[in-house]
N, C-alpha and C positions, 0 to 999 in steps of 0.2 A: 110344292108338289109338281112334277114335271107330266105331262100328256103323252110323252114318249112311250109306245110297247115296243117291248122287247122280247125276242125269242132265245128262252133260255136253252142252252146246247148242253150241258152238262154239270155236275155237283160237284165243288172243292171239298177238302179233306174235312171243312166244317158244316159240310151239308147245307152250306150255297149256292143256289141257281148261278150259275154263269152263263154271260151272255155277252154281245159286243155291239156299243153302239157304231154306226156310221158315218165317216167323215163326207164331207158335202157334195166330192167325187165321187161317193158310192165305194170309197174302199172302207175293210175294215177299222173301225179306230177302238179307242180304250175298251177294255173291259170292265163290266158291273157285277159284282159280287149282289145278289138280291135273295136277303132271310127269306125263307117260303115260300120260293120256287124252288120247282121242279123241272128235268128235262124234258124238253117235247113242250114245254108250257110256253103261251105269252101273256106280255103283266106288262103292268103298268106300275111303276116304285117312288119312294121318294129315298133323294141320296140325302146320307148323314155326314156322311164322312169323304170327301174329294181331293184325290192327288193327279199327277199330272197324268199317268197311263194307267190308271182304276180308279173306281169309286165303289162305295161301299151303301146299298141302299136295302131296303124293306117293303116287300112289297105292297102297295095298294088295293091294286086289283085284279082278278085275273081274267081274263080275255078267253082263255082257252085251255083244260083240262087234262092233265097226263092221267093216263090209266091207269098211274105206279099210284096216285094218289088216294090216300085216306083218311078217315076222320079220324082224330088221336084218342086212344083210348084215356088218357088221362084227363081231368080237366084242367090239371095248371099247365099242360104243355106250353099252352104261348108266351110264360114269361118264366118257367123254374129252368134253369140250365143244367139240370142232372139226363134232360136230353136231347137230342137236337133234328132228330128223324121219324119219332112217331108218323109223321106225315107221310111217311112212303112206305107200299107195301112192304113186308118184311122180306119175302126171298129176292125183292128187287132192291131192299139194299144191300143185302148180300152180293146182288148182281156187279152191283156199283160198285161196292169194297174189291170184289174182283178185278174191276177195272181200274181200281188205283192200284193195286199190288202189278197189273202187269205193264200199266206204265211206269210206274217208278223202276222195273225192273229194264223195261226197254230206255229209256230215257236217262237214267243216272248210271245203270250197272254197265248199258248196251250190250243187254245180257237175254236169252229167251229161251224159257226152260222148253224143254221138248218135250214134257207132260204138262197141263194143266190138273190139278188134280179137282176134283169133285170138293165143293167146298163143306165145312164139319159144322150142323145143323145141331141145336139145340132148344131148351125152353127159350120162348121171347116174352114171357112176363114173370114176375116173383123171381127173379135168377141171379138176385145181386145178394151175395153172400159174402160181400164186405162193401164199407162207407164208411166215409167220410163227411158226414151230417153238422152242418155249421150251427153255432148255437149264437140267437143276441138278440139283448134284451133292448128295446123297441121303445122309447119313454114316448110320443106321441101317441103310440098304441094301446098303450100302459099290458102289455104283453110281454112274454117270450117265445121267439119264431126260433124253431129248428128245422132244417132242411137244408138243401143246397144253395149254390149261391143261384140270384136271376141271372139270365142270359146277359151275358157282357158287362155285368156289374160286381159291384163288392159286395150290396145288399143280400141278405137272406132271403129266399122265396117265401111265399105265405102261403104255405101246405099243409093239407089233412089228412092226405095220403098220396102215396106214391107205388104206381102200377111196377114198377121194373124189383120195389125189395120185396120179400115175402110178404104174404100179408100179415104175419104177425108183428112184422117187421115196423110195418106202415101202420098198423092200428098202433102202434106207441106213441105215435108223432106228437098226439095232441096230451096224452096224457103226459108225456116227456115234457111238452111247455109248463105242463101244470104242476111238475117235481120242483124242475128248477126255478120256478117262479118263485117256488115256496120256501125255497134255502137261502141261508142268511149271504151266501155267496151267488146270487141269481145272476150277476152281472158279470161275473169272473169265470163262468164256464163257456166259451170260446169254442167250442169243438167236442163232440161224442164220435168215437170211433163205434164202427159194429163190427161184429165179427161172429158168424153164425160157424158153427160144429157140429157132429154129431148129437143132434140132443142135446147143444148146450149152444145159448145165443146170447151173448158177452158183450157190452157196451164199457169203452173206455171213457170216465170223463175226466176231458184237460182241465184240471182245475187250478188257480191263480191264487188262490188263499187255502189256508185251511180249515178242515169239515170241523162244526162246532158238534156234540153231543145230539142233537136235535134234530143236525144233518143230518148224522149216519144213523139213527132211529126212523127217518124218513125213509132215506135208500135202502133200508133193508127191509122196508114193509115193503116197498114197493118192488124187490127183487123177489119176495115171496107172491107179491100178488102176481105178476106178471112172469114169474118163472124165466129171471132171468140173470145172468152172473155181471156183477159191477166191478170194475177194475178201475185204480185212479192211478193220473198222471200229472205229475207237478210240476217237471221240465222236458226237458228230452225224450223219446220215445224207453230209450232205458230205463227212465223212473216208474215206469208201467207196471200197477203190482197190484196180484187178485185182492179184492175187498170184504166183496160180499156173495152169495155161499166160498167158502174157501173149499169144497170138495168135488168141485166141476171140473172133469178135463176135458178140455179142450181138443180135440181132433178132428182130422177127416179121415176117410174111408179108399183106398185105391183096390176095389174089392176085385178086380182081375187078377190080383197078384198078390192079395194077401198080406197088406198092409195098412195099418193104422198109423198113420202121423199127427202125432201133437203139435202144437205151434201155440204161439200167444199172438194175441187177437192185435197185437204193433207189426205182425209180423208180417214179410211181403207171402201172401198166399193168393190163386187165383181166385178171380172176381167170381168166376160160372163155375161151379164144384161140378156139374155134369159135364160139362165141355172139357174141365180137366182131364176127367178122367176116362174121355173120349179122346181128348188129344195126347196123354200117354201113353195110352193103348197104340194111337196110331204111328206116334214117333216110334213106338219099340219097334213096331211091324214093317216101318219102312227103311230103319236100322241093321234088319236081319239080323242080328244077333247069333251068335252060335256058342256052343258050349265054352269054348277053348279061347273064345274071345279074350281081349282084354280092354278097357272103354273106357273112354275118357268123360264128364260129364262136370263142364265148362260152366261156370256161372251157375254151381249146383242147389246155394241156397240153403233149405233142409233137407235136400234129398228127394225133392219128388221126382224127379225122374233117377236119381242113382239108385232109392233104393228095388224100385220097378227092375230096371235093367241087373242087378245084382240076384234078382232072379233067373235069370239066363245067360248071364255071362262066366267067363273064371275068374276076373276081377275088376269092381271098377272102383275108378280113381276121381272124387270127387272133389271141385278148385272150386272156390270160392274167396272174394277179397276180405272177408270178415272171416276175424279169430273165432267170435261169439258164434258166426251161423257154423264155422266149419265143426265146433264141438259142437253145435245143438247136432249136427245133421249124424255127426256121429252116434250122441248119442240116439237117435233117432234109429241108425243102423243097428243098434244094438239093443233096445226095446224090440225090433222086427228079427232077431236072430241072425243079422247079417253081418255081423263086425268082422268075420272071417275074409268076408269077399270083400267090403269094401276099404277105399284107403281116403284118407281127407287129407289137404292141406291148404294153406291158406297162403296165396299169391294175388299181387293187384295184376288183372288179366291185360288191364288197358294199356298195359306199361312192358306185356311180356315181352321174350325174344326167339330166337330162334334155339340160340344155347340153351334156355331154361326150356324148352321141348323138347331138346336131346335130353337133357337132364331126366325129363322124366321119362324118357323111354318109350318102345315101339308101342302105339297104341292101335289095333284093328279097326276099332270104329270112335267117331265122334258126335257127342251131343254136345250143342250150344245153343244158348237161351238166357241172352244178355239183357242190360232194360233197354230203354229208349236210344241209349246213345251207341249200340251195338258192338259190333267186337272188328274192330279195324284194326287193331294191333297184334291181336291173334290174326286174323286175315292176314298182314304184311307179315307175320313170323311166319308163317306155314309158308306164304313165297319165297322166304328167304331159305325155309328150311328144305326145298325142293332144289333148291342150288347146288346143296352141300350135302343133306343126307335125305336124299327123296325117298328112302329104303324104311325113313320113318314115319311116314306120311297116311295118315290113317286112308282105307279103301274108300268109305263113306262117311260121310258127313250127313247128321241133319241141325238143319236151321233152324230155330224156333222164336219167332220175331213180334215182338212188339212196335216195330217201326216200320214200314213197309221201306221209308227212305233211307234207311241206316244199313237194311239189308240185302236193297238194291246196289248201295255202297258196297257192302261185305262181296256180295257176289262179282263185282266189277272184279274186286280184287282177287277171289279165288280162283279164276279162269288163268289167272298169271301163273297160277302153283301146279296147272295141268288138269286143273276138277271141270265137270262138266255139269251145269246146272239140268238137273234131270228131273226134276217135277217140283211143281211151287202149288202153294194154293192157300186160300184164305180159313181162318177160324173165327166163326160167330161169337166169338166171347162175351162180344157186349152189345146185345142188339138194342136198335135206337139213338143209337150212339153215332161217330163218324169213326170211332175208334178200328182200326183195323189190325186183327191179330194175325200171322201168315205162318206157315211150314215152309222149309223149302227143303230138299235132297242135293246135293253135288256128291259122286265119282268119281275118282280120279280116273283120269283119261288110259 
């Protein structure tokens, strides 16, 4: 344990205090990464982990107080790693999320929107309407722990509930140890997915062997008592197939625009169903849309944003790299009555060109909403395609990011095609989290 305090200056993308010790001159030297701190705070840490220009420590003690500071509503906060910011107030992490989306925009894009926009607020507890919930059986314990993994480990947390899922969600936690304790395969169930719907909340278990007679007489009392849909998975996320009730479907709701989407509970859908469908609401609005439109909607998935927008456009054209999601989304468009307006097909986007943009033709507006490793390939085809035929160049672009540095990337590169970044701003998707969701707007010039 070192005596050193330190004055922490601000929080890395994993909601660690940073701070800088000083060389013997009094100039700045390395920086210290410290678990639990905060800005404005000074502590005193011990390091774990030391390299030549960081070290990585925990704090001990604290010296002095930031105001953003609170007590976490959960109790396992200091060791389950499903979160990493309870400790800070909530609209001051938003604050912070804000200030990494505009420096990775100034700093990697050396890009700076001329709007900030207001950032998109929602519930901060019970809002996680999907997980990924670790299951293992514990022989010191003589237990089975389901939860997340601990902070920086492999280990399972040792949880009875958890403030961020529903709480019907979290009242399962303990009765879920006490299913698969009881199944001849206790030891081979590796992972439950969740997946909450309208009215229907859908647990997948990955199971390694198969359910003996005794098993599924188990699972299905306990999907009557608990009112809940069992779906099992034996390899791949494709082998994911309903079990028990077989007459639940699965959907969500995008009630501005008159849409039910189905989806299975393997499927990528957003984390926060309320922020969803506040942040399609506001990508359509910052999109303008008009009748006569025709819209591109990049990285479309099953359509939660194509089929939204096919409400007010003439047509849109929905690309997606999977065969399987391009027909789910269609049929999706056509359970909603849309098959007319919209079009699918299925291209790897990371790989496009400028020729396969021409190919598809004048688009007015664009939506993109890629995963973490973002759309740079699309980025450098639109500059390529401003060379040759700028005439096909959609007016508008929105962004819709899951990486703040992927998208400060994208934008570096759009500025080359004539766009002009015109308002950015962050989405609370996952509060408590260090996770940062972002919007952005570009114009062409």
């Amino acid at each position: 344990m070192q005596d050193i305090i330190l004055d922490i200056k601000s929080l890395d993308m994993d909601a660690r205090g940073v701070g800088h010790l000083h060389n013997e001159d009094g100039s700045q030297g390395k920086v210290v990464f410290v678990e639990g701190a905060l800005p404005g705070e000074k502590v005193s840490f011990y390091t774990f982990k030391k390299k030549k220009n960081w070290e990585m420590a925990r704090m001990t003690a604290l010296h002095r107080e930031s105001p953003m500071r609170v007590t976490p509503k959960c109790k396992h906060f200091d060791y389950c790693g499903g979160c990493s910011m309870q400790h800070l107030e909530p609209t001051a992490q938003v604050a912070i999320k804000q200030r990494v989306l505009e420096d990775n925009l100034r700093h990697i894009g050396k890009v700076k929107p001329l709007t900030v926009m207001r950032p998109m607020y929602g519930p901060t507890w019970g809002y996680r309407y999907r997980a990924r919930l670790s299951v293992r059986h514990v022989v010191k314990k003589g237990t089975v722990l389901v939860g997340f993994h601990e902070k920086k480990s492999v280990f399972v947390a040792d949880i009875d509930s958890c403030e961020i899922l529903p709480r019907h969600v979290s009242d399962l936690l303990l009765p879920l140890r006490a299913l698969i304790g009881s199944l001849s395969l206790y030891d081979q169930v590796p992972q439950i997915e969740v997946a909450i719907g309208e009215g229907v909340t859908a647990l997948v278990l990955r199971i390694m062997a198969p359910l003996t007679a005794d098993d599924e007489t188990k699972l299905k009392a306990f999907a009557d008592l608990h009112k809940i849909q069992f779906w099992l998975q034996s390899k791949g996320p494709e082998t994911a197939a309903p079990f028990y009730p077989l007459d639940d479907d699965l959907h969500y709701l995008l009630p501005e625009f008159g849409i039910k989407m189905p989806f299975k509970p393997v499927d990528f859908t957003q984390v926060n169903h309320y922020i969803n469908r506040v942040l399609v609401g506001k990508a359509l609005r910052l999109l303008e849309v008009r009748p006569e439109d025709r819209v591109a909607d990049l990285f479309c998935g099953l359509g939660n944003f194509t089929l939204p927008l096919a409400t007010q456009a003439r047509e849109v054209v929905g690309i997606e790299g999977s065969t399987t999601l391009s027909e789910r989304a269609l049929d999706n468009a056509k359970a909603n009555g849309l098959s007319d307006k919209t079009t699918f097909y299925t291209r790897n986007l990371f790989e496009v060109t400028a020729d396969d943009l021409i190919a598809l033709g004048k688009f007015d507006r664009m939506l993109i909403d890629p995963p973490r490793d973002g759309a740079m390939a699309l980025s450098e085809a639109l500059v390529a395609l401003s060379a040759t035929r700028a005439d096909l160049l959609p007016k508008r672009i929105v962004y819709v990011s899951c990486s703040p540095s992927t998208l400060a990337r994208d934008a570096g590169i759009l500025v080359n095609a004539g766009y002009v970044l015109d308002k950015a701003g962050v989405v609370n998707m996952f509060p408590h989290t260090s996770h940062v969701e972002s919007m952005a707007v570009f114009n062409l010039g």
